[in-house]
N, C-alpha and C positions, 0 to 999 in steps of 0.2 A: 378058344374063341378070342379073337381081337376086340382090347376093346375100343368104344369109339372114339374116337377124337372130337376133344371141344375145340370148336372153329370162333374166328372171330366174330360172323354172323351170330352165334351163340350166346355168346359175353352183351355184346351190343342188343338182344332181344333180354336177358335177365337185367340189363342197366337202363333200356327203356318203360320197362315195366314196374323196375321201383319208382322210377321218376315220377310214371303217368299216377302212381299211389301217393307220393308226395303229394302230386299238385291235386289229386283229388281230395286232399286233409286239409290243403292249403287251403280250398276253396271253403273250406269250414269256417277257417280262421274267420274269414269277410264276413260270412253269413251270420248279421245280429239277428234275425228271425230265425234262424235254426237252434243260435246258441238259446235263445229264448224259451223256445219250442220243447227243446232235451230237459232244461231245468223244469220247465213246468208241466210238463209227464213224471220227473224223478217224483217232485211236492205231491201230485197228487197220489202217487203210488204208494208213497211215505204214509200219508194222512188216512191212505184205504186199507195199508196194513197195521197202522195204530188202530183199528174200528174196526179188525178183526178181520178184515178182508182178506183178498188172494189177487196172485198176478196170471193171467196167463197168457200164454202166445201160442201160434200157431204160425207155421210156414210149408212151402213146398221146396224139396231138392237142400239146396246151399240156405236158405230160409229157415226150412226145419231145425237143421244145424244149430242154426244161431240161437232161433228157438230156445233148442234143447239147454245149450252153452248157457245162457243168458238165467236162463231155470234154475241150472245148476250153482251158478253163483251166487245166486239168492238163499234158495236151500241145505247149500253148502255153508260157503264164505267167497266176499267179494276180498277186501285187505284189513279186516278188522274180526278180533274175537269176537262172535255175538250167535246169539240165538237164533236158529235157523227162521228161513221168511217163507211162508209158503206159495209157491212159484210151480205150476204147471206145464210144461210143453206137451200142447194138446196133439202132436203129433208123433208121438211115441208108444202109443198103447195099441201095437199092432192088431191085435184081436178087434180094438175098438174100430178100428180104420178097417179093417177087412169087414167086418160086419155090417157096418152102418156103409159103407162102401155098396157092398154087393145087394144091401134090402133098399137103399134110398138111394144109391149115387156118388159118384166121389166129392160131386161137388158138397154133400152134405158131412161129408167126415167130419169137419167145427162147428159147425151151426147145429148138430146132433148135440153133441159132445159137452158146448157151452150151454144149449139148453137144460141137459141133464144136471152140469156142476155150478155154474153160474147163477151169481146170487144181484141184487143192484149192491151199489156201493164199491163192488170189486173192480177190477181194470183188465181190458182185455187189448194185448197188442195183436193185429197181422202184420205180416212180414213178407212183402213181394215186390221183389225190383221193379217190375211192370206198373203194379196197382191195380193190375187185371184178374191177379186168378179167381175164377171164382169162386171156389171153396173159401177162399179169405174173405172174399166178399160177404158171402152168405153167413161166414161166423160174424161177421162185425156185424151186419145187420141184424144177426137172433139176440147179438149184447148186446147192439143199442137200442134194441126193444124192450133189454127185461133190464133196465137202468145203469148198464156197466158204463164206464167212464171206457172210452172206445178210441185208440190212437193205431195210425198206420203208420208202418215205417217203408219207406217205399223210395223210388228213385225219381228223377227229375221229373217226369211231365205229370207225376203223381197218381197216372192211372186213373182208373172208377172209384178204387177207395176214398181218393180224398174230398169225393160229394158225401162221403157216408159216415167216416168218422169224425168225431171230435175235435181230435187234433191230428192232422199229418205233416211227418216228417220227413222232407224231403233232401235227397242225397242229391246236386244239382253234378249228374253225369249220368250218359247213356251208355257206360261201361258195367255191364254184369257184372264182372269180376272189381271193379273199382266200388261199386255201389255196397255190395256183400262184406268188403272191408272196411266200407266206413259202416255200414249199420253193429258190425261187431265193436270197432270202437265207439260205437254214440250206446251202443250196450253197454258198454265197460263203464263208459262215465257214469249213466242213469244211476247201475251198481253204486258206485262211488258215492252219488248225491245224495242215495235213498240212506245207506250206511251211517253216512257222515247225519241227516238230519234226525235218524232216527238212534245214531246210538252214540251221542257225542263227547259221552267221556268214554269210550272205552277203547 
């Protein structure tokens, strides 16, 4: 089998697409309300895991992902030796989601979920490029009822979530794929912040 040949149309679609990722991190750079924004989610994540708290996120599709990503880093390690942070991605407990899924609805898979595990004090992020799904929706709304500190991470026009949560983070592009890459690095920093203030000799 032949294989195919990379054309120059090719090369030109893989070098406009790094670009349009550049200029969507560029636009980070400007944004003193976002830099704002990320620091003061990391503080308070920090201050809810010293007071015995928990983190959790929830997303759909490329969302869950990050979700999960984001979980792991905490639970794991972000770039420092330390004692594991307890960090949930509420979209990974298949049985949970098929169940509460098929008796209540998909739109209640989080809002199930955080009812059940969610305590006040804790912090819960959604995760949706739109600001619309409403599963995200309906989880932010059962946090922000039983006292969670409630942030969305979401894409430019910021959706429904940003009437419901706390703080929304907005990714100023209507690119899916651009939006999904900056929410993973405005994850990575959070990690960074949370790290740094909570473990800073080590």
């Amino acid at each position: 089998m032949k294989q195919a040949e990379v054309t120059e149309t090719m090369r030109k679609m893989v070098k406009d697409r790094i670009l349009s990722s550049i200029q969507a991190k560029q636009a980070l750079l400007a944004d003193t309300v976002f830099q704002g924004m990320v620091a003061a989610v990391a503080m308070r994540i920090a201050d809810s895991l010293r007071a015995g708290g928990k983190l959790f996120l929830f997303g759909n599709g490329g969302s869950a992902s990050d979700a999960e990503h984001i979980a792991a880093e905490f639970t794991g390690r972000y770039l420092k030796e330390r004692r594991g942070l307890p960090a949930i991605a509420l979209n990974v407990n298949l049985s949970a989601l098929t169940a509460i899924g098929n008796d209540y609805g998909f739109d209640a898979i989080f809002a199930r979920q955080m009812e059940a595990l969610g305590r006040a004090g804790d912090v819960a992020i959604g995760i949706s490029t739109s600001g619309n799904s409403r599963n995200v929706i309906r989880g932010l709304e059962v946090a922000k009822s039983m006292q969670l500190f409630t942030v969305a991470l979401t894409g430019e026009s910021g959706g429904k979530v940003k009437n419901i949560a706390e703080c929304t983070i907005q990714i100023r592009s209507q690119e899916t794929p651009r939006i999904q890459e900056c929410h993973i690095l405005t994850g990575h920093i959070i990690c960074e912040l949370v790290e740094n203030a909570m473990f800073e000799d080590t």
